[in-house]
C-alpha positions in Angstrom: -37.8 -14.9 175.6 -35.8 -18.1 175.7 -33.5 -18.7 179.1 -30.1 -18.1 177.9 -30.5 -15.8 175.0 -28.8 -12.3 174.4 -31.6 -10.8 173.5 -29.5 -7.6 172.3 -29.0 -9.8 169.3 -31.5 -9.8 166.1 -33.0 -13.2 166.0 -32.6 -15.0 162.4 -35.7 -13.4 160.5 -38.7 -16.2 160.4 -38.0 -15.3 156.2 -34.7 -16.4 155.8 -35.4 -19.4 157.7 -38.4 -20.8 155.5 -35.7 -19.7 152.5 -33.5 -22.5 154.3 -36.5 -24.8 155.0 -37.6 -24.6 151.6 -34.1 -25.4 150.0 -33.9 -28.2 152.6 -37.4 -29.6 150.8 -36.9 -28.5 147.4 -33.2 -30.2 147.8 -35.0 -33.3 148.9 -37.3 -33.8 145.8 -33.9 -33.6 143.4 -32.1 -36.5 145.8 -35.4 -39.1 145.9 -34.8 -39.9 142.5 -31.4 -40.9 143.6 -32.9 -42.6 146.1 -35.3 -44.7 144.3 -32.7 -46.5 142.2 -30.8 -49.0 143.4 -27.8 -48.6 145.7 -25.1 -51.2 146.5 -24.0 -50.9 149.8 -21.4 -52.8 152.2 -22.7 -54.4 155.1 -22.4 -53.7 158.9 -19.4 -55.7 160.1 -18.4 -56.5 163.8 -14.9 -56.9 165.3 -12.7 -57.8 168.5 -10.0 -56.3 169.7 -8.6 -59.1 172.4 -5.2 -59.7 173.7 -3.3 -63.4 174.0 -4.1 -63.2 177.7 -7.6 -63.1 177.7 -7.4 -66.1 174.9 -5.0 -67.9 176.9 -7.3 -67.4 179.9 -10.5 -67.8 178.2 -10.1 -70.6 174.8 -13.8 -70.2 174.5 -13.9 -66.4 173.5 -13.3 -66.8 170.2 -16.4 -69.2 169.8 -18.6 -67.0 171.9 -17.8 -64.2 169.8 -18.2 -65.9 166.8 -21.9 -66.9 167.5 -22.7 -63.3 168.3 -21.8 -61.9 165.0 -18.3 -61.2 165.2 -16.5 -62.1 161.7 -13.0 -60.5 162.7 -10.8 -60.4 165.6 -7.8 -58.1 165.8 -5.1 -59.8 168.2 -2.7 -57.0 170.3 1.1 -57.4 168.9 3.9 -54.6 169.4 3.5 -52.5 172.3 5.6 -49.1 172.3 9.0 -51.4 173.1 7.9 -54.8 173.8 6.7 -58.1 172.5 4.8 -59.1 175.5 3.9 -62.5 173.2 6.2 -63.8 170.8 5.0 -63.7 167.4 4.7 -67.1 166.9 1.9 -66.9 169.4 0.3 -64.3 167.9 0.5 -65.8 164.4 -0.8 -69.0 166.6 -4.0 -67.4 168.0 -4.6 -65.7 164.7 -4.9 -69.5 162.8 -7.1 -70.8 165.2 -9.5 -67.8 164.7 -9.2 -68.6 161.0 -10.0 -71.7 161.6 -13.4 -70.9 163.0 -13.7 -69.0 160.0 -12.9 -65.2 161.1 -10.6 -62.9 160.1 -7.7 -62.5 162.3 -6.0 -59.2 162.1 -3.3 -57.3 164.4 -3.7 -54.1 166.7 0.0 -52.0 167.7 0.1 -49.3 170.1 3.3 -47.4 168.8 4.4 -45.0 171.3 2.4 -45.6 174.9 -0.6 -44.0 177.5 0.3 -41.6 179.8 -1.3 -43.8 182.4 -2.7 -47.2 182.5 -5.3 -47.8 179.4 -4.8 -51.2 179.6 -6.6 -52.8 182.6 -4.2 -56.0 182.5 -5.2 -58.6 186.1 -1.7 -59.9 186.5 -0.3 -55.8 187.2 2.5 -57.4 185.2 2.0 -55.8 181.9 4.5 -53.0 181.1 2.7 -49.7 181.2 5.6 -47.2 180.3 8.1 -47.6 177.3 11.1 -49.2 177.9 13.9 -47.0 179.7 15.8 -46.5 176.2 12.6 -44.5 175.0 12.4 -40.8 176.0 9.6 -38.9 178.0 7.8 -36.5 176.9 7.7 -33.1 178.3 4.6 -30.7 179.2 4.9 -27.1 178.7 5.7 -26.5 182.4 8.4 -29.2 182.0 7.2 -31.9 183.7 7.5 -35.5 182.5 5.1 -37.7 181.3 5.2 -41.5 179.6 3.7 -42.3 176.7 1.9 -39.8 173.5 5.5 -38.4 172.8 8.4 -39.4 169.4 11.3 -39.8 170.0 14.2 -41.8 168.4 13.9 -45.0 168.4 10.2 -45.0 168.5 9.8 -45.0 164.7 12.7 -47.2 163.6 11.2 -49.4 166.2 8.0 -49.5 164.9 9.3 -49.9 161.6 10.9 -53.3 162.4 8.0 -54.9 164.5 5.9 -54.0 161.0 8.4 -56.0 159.1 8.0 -58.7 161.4 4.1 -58.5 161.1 4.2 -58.4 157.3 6.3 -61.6 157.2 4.1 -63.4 159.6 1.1 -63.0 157.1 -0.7 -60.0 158.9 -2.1 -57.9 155.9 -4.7 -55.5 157.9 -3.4 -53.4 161.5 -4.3 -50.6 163.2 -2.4 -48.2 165.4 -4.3 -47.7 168.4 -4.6 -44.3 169.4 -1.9 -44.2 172.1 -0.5 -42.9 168.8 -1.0 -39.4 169.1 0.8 -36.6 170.2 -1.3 -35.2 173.0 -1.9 -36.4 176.6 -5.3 -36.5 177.0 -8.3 -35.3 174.7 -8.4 -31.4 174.5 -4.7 -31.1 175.6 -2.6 -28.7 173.1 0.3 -31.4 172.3 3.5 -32.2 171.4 6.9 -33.0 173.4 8.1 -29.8 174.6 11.5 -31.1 175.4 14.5 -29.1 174.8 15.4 -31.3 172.1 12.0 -30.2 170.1 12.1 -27.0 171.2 15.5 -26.3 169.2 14.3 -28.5 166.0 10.5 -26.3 165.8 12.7 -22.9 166.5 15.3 -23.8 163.9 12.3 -25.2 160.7 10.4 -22.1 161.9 13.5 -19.7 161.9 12.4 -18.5 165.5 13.9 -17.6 168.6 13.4 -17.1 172.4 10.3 -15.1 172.2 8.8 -16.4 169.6 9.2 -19.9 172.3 7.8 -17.7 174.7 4.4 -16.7 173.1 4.3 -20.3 172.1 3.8 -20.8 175.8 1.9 -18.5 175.7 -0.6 -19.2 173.1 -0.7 -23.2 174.6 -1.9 -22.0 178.4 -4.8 -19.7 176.7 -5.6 -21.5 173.8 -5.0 -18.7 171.3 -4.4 -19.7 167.8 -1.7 -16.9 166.7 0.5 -18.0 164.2 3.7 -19.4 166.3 1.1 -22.1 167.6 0.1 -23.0 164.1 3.5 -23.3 163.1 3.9 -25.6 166.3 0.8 -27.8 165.5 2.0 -28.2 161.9 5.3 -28.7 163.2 3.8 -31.8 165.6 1.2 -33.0 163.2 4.5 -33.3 160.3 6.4 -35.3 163.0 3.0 -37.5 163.8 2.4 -38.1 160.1 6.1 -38.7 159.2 6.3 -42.1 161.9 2.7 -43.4 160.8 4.0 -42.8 156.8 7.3 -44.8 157.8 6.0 -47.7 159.2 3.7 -47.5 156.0 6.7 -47.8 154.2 8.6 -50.6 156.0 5.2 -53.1 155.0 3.5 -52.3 151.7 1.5 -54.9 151.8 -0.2 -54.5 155.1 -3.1 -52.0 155.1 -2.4 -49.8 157.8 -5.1 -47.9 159.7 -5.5 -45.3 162.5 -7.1 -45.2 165.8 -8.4 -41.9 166.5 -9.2 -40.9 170.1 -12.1 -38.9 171.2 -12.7 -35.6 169.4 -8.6 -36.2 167.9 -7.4 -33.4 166.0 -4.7 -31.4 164.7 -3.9 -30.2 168.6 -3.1 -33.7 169.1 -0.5 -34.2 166.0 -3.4 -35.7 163.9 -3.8 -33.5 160.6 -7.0 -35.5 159.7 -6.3 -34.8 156.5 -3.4 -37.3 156.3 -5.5 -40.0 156.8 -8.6 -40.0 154.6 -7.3 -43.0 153.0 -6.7 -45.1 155.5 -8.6 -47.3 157.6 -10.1 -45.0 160.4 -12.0 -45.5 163.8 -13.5 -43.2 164.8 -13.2 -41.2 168.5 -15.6 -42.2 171.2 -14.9 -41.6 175.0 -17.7 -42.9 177.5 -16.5 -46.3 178.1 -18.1 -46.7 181.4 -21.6 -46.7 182.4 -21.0 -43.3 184.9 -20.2 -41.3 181.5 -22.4 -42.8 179.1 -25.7 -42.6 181.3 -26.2 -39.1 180.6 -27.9 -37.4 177.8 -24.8 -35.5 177.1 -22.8 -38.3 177.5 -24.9 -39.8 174.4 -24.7 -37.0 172.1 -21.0 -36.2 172.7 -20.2 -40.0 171.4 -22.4 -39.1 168.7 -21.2 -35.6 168.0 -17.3 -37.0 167.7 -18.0 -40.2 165.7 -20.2 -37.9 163.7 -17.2 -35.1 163.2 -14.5 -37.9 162.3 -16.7 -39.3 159.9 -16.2 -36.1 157.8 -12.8 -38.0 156.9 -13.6 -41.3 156.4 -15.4 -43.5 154.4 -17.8 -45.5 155.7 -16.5 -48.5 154.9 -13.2 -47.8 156.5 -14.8 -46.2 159.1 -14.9 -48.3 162.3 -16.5 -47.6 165.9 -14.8 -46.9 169.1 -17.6 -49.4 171.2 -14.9 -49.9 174.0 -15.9 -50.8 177.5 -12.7 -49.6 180.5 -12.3 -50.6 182.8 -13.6 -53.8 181.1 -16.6 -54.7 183.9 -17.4 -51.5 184.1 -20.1 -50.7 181.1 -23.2 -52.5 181.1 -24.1 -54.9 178.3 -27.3 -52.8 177.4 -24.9 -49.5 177.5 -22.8 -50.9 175.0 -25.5 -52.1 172.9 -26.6 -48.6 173.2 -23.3 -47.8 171.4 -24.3 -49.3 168.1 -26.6 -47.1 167.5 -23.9 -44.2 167.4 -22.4 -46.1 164.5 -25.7 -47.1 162.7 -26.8 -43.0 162.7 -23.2 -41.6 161.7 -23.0 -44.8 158.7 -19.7 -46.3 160.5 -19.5 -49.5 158.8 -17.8 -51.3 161.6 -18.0 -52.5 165.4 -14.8 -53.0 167.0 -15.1 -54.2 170.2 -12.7 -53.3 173.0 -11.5 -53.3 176.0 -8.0 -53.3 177.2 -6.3 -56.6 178.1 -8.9 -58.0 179.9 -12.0 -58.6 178.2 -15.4 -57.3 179.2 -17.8 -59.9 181.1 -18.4 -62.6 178.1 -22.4 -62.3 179.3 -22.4 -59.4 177.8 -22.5 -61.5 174.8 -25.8 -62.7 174.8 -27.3 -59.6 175.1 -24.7 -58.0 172.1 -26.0 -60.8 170.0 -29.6 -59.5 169.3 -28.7 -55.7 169.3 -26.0 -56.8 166.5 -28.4 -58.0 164.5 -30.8 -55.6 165.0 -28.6 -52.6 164.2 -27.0 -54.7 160.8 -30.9 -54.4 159.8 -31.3 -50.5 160.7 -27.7 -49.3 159.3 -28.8 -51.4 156.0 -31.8 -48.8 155.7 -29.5 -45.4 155.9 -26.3 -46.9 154.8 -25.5 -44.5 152.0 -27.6 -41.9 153.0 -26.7 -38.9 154.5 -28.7 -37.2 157.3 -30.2 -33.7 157.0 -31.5 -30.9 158.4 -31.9 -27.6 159.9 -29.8 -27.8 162.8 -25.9 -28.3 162.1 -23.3 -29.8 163.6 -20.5 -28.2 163.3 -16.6 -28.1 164.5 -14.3 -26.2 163.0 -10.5 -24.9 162.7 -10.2 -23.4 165.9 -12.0 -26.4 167.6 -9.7 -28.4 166.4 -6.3 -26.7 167.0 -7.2 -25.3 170.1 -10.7 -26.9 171.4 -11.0 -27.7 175.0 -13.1 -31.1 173.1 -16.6 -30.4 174.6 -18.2 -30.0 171.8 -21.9 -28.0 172.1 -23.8 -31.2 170.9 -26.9 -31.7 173.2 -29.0 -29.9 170.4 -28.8 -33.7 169.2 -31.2 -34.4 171.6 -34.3 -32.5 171.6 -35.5 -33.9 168.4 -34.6 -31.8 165.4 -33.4 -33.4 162.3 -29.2 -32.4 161.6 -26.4 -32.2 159.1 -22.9 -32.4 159.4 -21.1 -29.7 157.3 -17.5 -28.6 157.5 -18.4 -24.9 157.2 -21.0 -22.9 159.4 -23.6 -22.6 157.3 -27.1 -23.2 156.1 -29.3 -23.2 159.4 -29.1 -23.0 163.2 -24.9 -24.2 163.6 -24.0 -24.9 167.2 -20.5 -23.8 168.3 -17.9 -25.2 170.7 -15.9 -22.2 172.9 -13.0 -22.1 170.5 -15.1 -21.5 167.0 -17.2 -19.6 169.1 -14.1 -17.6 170.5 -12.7 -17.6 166.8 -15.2 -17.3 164.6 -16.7 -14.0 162.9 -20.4 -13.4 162.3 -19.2 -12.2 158.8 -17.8 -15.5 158.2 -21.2 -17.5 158.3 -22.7 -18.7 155.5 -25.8 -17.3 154.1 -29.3 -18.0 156.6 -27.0 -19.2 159.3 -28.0 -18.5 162.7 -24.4 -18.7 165.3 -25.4 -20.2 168.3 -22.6 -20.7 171.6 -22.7 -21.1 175.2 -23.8 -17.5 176.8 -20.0 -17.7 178.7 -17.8 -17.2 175.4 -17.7 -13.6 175.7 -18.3 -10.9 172.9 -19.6 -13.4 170.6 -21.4 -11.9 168.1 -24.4 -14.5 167.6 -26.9 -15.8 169.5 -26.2 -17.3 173.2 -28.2 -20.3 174.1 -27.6 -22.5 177.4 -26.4 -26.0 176.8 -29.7 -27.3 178.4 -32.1 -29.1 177.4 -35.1 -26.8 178.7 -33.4 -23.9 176.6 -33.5 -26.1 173.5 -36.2 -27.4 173.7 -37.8 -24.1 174.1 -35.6 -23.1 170.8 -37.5 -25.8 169.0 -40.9 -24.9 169.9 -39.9 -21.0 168.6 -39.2 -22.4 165.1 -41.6 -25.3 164.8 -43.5 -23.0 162.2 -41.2 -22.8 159.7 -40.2 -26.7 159.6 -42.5 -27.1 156.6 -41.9 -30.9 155.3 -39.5 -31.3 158.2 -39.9 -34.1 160.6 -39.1 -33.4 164.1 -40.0 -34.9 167.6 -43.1 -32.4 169.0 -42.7 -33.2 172.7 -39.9 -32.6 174.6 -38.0 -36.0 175.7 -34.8 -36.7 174.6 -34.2 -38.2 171.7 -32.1 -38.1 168.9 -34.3 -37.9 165.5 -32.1 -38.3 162.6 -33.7 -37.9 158.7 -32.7 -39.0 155.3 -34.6 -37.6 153.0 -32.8 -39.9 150.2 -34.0 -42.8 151.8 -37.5 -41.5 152.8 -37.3 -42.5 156.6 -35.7 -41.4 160.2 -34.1 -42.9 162.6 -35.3 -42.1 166.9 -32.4 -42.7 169.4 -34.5 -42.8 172.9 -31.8 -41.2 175.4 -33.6 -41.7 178.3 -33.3 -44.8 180.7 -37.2 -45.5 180.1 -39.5 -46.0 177.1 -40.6 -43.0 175.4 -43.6 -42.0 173.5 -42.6 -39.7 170.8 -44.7 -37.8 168.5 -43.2 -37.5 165.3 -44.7 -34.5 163.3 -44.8 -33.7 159.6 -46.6 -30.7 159.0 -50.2 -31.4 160.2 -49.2 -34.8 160.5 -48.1 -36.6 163.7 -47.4 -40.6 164.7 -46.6 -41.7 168.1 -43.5 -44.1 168.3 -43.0 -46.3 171.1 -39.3 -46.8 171.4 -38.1 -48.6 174.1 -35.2 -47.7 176.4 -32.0 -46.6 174.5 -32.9 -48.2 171.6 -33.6 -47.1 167.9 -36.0 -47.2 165.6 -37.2 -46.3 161.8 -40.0 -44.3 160.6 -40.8 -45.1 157.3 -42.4 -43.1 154.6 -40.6 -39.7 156.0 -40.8 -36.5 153.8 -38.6 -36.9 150.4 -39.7 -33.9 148.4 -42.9 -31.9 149.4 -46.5 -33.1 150.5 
């Protein structure tokens, strides 16, 4: 008996899952063909996000940078209100990194943090919009600054882009201060009177109808006023970023995305497919990347975003705040998140002030390291019988604590957008929302034992209970590759490319036995890092 299970449940039939292991082989022989041809891929590309202060205090950056592997650097310009540099500064800062033969490119934050994000020395930078700009309003009616629309956010907006465009800038990104929610797993929009009247009026609803919104937000139930409300929030979301599109044709606008962002915080994901994309991470400081669940959350949200992107306008969320406070071997660490989930580019960040310029010379080697791995998968896609999985209700109502620590006990994944096809791991809210009749054929449901009445099987978020799971199924993983002893580590498989990639978790080296059937290899993988193992299952032995 496994700790955590309902054992009131069947278990998936040890039948139907060599049925799925067997399509996950015979799948593999059709896509080695693919893989033996040729394949022109992009390259893994590094970036800066850096304000004028830290240039003005630091000349040298730019050079430092530059040596490390860094062929673009995006320059802060328009902050939700302000000009806290002229542009001719900007446009200044941007020909000198030219010069030194980089890219120079512009980041905007459109409409503001509820809270300080930006980690400026001086305490002089504005942190709230300007007092013409409205607050936003929480459902209890409280006030907040920042993450809300209001008129003249967008026209705004809409000029600074102008001004960009005419200054040469021809790539920018919105950082993701432009959303519509206050924090990750916040239900957003502005619940202001002002909104209130404009979502009752579209919606042709009244006073009750606002009430069960209210409702529905405080117990994250998805009934059909709070759809109406997300759509409503997501239109208005869409609407600004489409505008400011508009006002600069020639500028290739992309989107910020913030940790696990979704449609509950005005992002339809859909919207932006197009466009260029980074991806959601959230541990930016040593405390919250340390852990092993800290690891595979980064991994499970870049993973999830990546679902709407392509990789080579996919970029990575490698942010250190407050800017000292993530180590140079954590955020090397980081790279590996973008190498596994094929996110073509770094972008470095971290608020106004940059992070310790040390940290350089140990980014340096791990750059170059990871442009070598990522050039081995890039393309690929991985695969396996465990599935990562987040889904309609996770992201209208998700509390964004995703269940992703199955990452880490060393069973090959895939990322689908429906729950099917193997052993799918739910977050609360699919767990909550979805119905064992709406699985896919040999799926196995597995959630957190405290989502009540869920009708598959419970499983602590542990990683003695999963590990345990692996060991139950290690029989049927015919031509599977999977770590046999129980350390964490991330084991990733492309069967198009014939090879894995290890992610070692743990704050020491790790000897892990890879096993193939009757086959096993040690791997010696140092601390945090990554690396390949070649010659991986394909098609059958």
């Amino acid at each position: 008996m496994i700790t955590g299970m309902d054992s009131r449940k069947p278990t998936w039939s040890r039948r139907a899952f060599l049925q799925t292991c067997a399509a996950v082989s015979s799948g593999a022989v059709a896509m080695h063909a693919i893989a033996d041809a040729p394949r022109p891929v992009s390259g893994r590309a590094f970036h800066l996000s850096i304000s004028v202060d830290a240039l003005e205090d630091d000349p040298d950056l730019l050079n430092v940078a530059r040596k490390a592997g860094v062929s673009s650097v995006w320059i802060a310009g328009f902050f939700y209100g302000y000009w806290p540099h002229p542009i001719e500064t900007i446009t200044t800062w941007r020909r000198r990194a030219e010069e030194l033969g980089m890219a120079a490119q512009v980041i905007d934050i459109p409409l503001g943090h509820p809270g300080d994000s930006l980690g400026a020395k001086s305490g002089n930078f504005p942190l709230t919009p300007p007092s013409h700009w409205r607050m936003g309003f929480r459902p209890d009616g409280t006030k907040y600054a920042g993450t809300s629309l209001h008129a003249p956010a967008t026209d705004e907006n809409v000029a600074a882009m102008r001004v960009l465009a005419k200054a040469g800038v021809r790539r920018m990104f919105v950082d993701d201060d432009f959303r519509l929610a206050q924090a990750p797993g916040t239900i957003g929009g502005c619940y202001c009177d002002e909104h209130k009247q404009a979502f009752l009026k579209k919606c042709g609803y009244g006073e009750n109808e606002w009430r069960d919104l209210l409702d529905a937000v405080a117990h994250r139930n998805p009934t059909k006023p709070l759809r109406a409300w997300l759509d409503f929030t997501c239109d208005e979301l869409t609407a600004c970023f489409r505008a400011q599109q508009a006002a600069a044709p020639d500028i290739d606008l992309g989107i910020m995305v913030m940790y696990m962002g979704s449609e509950s915080a005005g992002i339809r994901l859909d919207d932006y497919r197009k466009v260029l994309f980074r991806v959601g991470e959230l541990m930016f400081d040593d405390a919250s990347f340390a852990t092993v669940k800290g690891k595979t959350n980064e991994l499970f949200s870049a993973l999830f975003h990546r679902r709407f992107a392509e990789p080579e306008r996919a970029f990575s969320e490698t942010t250190a705040f407050p800017s000292d406070k993530l180590s140079a071997k954590n955020m090397a660490a980081k790279l590996v998140v973008s190498t596994i989930a094929d996110v073509r580019n770094t972008m470095f960040m971290s608020g106004i002030t940059p992070f310790p310029k040390t940290h350089w010379d140990v980014l340096g080697p791990a750059m170059k390291r990871q442009t070598e791995l990522h050039a081995r998968v890039a393309g690929h896609k991985p695969f396996g019988p465990f599935k990562h999985f987040w889904g309609e209700h996770g992201r209208m109502v998700g509390d964004a604590n995703p269940y992703s620590l199955f990452l880490a006990v060393g069973v090959p994944f895939e990322v689908g957008d429906k729950p099917e096809g193997g052993y799918v791991f739910l977050g609360d809210a699919d767990a909550r929302g979805l119905a064992s009749t709406q699985a896919g054929e040999n799926a196995v449901l597995i959630a957190r034992p405290a989502v009540a009445s869920f009708g598959g099987r419970t499983l602590a978020e542990e990683l003695p209970a999963l590990f345990a799971l692996k060991h139950e199924i290690a029989s049927a993983l015919k031509d599977v590759p999977y770590v046999e002893n129980d350390i964490p580590i991330v084991c990733a498989w492309y069967p198009t490319a014939r090879c894995a990639v290890l992610w070692n978790l743990s704050e020491e080296r790790a000897e892990a036995v890879v096993r193939v059937n009757d086959s096993r290899r040690t791997i010696t993988i140092d601390a945090l890092d990554a690396v390949f193992v070649e010659d991986m299952p394909g098609k059958k032995a």
